[in-house]
C-alpha positions as CSV (number, residue, x, y, z in Angstrom):
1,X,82.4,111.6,116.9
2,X,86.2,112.8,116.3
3,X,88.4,111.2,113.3
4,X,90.2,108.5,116.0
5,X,86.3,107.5,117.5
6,X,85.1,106.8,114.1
7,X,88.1,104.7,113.2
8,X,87.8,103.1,115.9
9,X,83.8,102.2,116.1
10,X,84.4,100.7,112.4
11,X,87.0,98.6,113.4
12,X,84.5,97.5,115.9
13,X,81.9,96.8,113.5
14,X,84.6,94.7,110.9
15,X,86.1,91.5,110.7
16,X,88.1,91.6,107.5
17,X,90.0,95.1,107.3
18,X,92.2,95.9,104.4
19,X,95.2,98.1,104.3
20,X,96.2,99.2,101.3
21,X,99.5,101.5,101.2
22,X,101.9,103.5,99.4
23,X,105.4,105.5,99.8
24,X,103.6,107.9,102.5
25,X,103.6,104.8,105.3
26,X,107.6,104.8,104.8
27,X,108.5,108.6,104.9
28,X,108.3,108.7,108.6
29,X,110.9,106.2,109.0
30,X,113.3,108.5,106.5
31,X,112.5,106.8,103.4
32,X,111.3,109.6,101.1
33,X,108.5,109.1,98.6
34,X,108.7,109.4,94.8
35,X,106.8,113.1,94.1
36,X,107.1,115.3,97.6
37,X,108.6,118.2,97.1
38,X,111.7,116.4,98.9
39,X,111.2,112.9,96.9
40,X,112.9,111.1,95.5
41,X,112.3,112.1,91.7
42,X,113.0,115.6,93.2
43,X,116.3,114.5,94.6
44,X,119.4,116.1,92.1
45,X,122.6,113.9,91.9
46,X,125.3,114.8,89.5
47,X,125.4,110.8,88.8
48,X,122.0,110.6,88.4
49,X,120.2,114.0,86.5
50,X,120.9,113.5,83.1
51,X,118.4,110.4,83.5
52,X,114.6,110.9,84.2
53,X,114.0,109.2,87.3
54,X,111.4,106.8,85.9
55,X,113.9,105.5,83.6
56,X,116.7,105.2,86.5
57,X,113.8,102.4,87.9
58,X,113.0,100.7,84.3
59,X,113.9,97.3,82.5
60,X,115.3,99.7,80.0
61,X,118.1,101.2,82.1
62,X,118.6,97.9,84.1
63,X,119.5,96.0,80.5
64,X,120.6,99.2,78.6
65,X,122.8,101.1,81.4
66,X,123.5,98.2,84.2
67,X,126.3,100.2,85.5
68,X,124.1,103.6,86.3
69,X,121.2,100.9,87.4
70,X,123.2,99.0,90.0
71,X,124.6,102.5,91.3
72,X,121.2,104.1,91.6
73,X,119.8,101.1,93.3
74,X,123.1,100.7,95.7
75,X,122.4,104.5,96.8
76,X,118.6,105.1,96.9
77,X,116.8,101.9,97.7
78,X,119.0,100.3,100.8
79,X,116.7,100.2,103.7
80,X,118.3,97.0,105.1
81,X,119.3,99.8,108.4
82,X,115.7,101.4,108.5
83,X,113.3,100.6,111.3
84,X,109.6,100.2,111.0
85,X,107.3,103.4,112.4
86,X,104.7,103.6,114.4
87,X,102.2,103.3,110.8
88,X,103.8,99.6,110.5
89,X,103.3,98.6,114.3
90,X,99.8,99.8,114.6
91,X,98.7,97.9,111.7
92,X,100.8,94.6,112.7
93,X,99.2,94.9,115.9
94,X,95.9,95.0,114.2
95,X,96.2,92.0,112.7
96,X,97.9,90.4,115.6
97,X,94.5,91.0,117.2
98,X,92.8,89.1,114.2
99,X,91.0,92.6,113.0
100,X,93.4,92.8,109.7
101,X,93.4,89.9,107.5
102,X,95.9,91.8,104.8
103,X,98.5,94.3,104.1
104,X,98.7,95.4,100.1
105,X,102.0,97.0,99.8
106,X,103.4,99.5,97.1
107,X,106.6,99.7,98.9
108,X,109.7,97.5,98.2
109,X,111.5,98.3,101.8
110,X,110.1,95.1,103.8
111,X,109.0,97.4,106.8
112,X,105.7,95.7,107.5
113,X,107.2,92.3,107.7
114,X,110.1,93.9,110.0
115,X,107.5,95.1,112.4
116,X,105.4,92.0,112.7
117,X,103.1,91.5,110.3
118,X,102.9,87.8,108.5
119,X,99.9,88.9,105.2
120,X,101.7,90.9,103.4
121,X,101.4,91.3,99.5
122,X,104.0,93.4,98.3
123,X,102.8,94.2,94.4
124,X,105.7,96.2,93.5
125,X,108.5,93.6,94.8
126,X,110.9,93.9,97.2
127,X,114.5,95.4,97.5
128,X,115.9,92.6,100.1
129,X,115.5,89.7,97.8
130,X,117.5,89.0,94.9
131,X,117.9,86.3,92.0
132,X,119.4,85.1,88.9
133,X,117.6,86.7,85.7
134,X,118.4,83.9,83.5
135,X,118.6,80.5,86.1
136,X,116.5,81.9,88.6
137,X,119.0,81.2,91.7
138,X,118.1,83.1,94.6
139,X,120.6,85.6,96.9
140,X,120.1,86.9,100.1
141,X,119.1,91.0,101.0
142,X,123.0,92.1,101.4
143,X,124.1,90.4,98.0
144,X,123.9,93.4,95.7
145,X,124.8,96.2,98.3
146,X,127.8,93.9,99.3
147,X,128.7,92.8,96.4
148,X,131.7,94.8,95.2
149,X,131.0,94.5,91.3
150,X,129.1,97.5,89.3
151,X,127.2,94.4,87.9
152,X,126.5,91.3,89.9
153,X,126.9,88.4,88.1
154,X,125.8,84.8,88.7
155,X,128.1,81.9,88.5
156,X,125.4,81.0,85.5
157,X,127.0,83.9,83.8
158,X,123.3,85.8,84.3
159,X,122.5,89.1,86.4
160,X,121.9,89.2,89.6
161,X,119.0,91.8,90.4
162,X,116.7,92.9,93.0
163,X,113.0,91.2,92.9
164,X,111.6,94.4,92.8
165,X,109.0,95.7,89.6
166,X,110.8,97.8,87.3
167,X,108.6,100.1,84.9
168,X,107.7,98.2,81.6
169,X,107.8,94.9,83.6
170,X,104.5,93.5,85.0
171,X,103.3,92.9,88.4
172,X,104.0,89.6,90.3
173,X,100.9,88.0,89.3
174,X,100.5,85.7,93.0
175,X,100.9,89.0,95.2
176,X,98.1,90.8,92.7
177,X,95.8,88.0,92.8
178,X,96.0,87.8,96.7
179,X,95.9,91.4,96.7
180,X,92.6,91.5,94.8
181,X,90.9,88.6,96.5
182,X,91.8,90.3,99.6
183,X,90.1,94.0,98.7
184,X,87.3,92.2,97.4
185,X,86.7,90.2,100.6
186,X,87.3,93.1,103.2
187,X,84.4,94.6,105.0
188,X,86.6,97.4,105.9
189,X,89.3,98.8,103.6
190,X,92.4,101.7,104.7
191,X,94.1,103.6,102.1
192,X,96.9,105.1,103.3
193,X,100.2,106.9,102.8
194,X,99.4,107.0,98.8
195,X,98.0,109.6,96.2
196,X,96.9,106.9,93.9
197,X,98.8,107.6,90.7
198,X,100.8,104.6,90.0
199,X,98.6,101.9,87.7
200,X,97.8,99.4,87.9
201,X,98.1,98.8,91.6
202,X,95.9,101.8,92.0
203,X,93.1,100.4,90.6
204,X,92.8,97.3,92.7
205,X,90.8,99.3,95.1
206,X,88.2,99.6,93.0
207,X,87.3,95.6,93.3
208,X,86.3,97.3,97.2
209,X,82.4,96.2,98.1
210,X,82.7,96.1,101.6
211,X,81.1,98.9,104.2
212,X,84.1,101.3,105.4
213,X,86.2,103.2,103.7
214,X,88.9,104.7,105.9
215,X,91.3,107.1,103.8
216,X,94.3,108.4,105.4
217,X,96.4,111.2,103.3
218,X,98.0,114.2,103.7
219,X,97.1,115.4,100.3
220,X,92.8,115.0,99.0
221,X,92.5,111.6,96.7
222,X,90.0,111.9,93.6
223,X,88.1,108.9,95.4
224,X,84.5,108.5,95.3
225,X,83.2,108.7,98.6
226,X,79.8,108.2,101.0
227,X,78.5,108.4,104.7
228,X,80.7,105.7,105.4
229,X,83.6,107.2,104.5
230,X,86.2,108.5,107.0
231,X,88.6,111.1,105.6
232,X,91.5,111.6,107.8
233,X,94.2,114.5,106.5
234,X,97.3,113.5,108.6
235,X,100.2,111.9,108.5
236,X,99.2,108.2,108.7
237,X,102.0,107.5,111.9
238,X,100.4,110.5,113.8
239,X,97.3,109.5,113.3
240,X,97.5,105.5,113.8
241,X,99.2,106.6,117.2
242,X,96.1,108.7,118.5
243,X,94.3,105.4,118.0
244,X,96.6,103.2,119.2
245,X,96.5,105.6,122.9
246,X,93.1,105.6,122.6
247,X,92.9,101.5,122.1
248,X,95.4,101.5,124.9
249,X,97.3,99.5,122.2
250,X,101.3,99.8,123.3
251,X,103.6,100.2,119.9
C-alpha cells in the first residue's frame, strides 16, 4: 500500500487518534516557522537584530524591554487576518467524524479552533487572548494590536499581555495535563508539521502506548520507530489533501 492507503487503513483500525503539531501545520497559511531557512529567527529587522530571537519571546524582554516586546509581538505574531489550511480542516473534519478525540498544539495562532475543531490543547498559549498580569482581568484578541500604547496598561495599573508561553515561563499546567492524558489514551497518534526540538512539549509524545504512529515532516525526526510506523516526507496540507480525495472528504 501507498503512504495515503496506509493512513487511511489505520484510521480505520483506531478510535482515539492524536494529533500532535508544531509551526510546520501553520506555514502553509503564510505563518512562517521559527528555524526554516525563511523563519522567523532567520527573519533580519533593523528593530529587531541586535536581540537574539529567543530573547525577543522571553519573560526577560517582556519585563526588561516592554517597549521592543510589545513591538515585536504587534509585527510578527498577528494572525487575527490568517485563514486556516487545508492541514486544519482535514483534521477538524476528523474529529467531526468522531475518529480524533484531540488536537495538542505548539502554535499560538488559534487556526484549529478557526477551522472547526472544539479539543484543542494549545500548550504554548495563545496570541488572541489577553489579560492583566497583576489582577488577572481578561481583554479580547484585538486589544494589544489596537491598542495605541507601546505598553498596554490595565486600569489596575498592571500589563496587559498576550496569554501566550514566553521562554523561562512554564507551560499552562490544564492544557499539559489534558495534553498528556490524551497521548497516553490514543490508539493512534500524528506528529506533524514539527522537528521536535522545543522541550518540554516535545517530550509528551513519549507518554505514546497506543498502535500507530503516523509522522508527517518534511525534514527526518530522531524518533524511534517500528512496523507500525508510517513515515510520510511531505508537506502535511499536501499530504492530508491526498487523503481527504481519497476519503472523498470535501475541505
Amino acid at each position: 500500500m501507498g503512504t495515503v492507503e496506509t493512513f487511511i487503513d489505520y484510521l480505520n483500525n483506531s478510535s482515539k487518534v492524536v494529533f500532535f503539531g508544531g509551526a510546520g501545520v501553520s506555514t502553509e497559511s503564510g505563518i512562517p516557522d521559527f528555524r526554516s531557512k525563511d523563519g522567523l529567527y532567520n527573519q533580519h529587522d533593523i528593530r529587531f537584530d541586535q536581540y537574539r530571537p529567543e530573547y525577543l519571546l522571553s519573560h526577560s524582554c517582556l519585563v526588561d524591554h516592554p517597549e521592543v516586546y510589545f513591538e515585536f509581538h504587534r509585527q510578527k505574531m498577528d494572525t487575527r487576518n490568517i485563514d486556516p489550511n487545508d492541514a486544519h480542516k482535514y483534521l477538524a473534519k476528523l474529529e467531526e467524524a468522531g475518529k480524533l478525540t484531540a488536537i495538542v498544539t505548539q502554535n499560538i495562532d488559534g487556526l484549529h479552533q478557526k477551522a472547526g475543531s472544539k479539543k484543542v490543547y494549545e500548550i504554548h498559549g495563545s496570541a488572541l487572548r489577553n489579560y492583566c498580569s497583576k489582577c488577572g482581568k481578561t481583554y479580547p484578541e484585538d486589544y494589544i494590536f489596537e491598542n495605541k500604547d507601546s505598553i498596554p496598561k490595565c486600569s489596575c495599573g498592571g500589563t496587559i499581555r498576550p496569554d501566550i508561553t514566553l521562554y523561562e515561563e512554564g507551560l499552562p499546567e490544564d492544557a499539559v495535563r489534558g495534553a498528556i492524558s490524551a497521548i497516553a489514551s490514543a490508539d493512534m497518534l500524528i506528529i506533524g508539521g514539527t522537528s521536535l526540538t522545543v522541550y518540554p512539549a516535545a517530550s509528551y509524545i513519549d507518554y505514546f502506548r497506543g498502535k500507530y504512529l503516523v509522522i508527517i515532516n518534511q525534514s527526518p525526526l530522531n524518533i524511534k520507530t517500528d512496523s507500525n510506523t508510517l513515515v510520510v516526507s511531505e508537506r502535511i496540507g499536501d499530504f492530508f489533501r491526498q487523503v481527504a480525495k481519497e476519503e472523498g472528504v470535501e475541505l
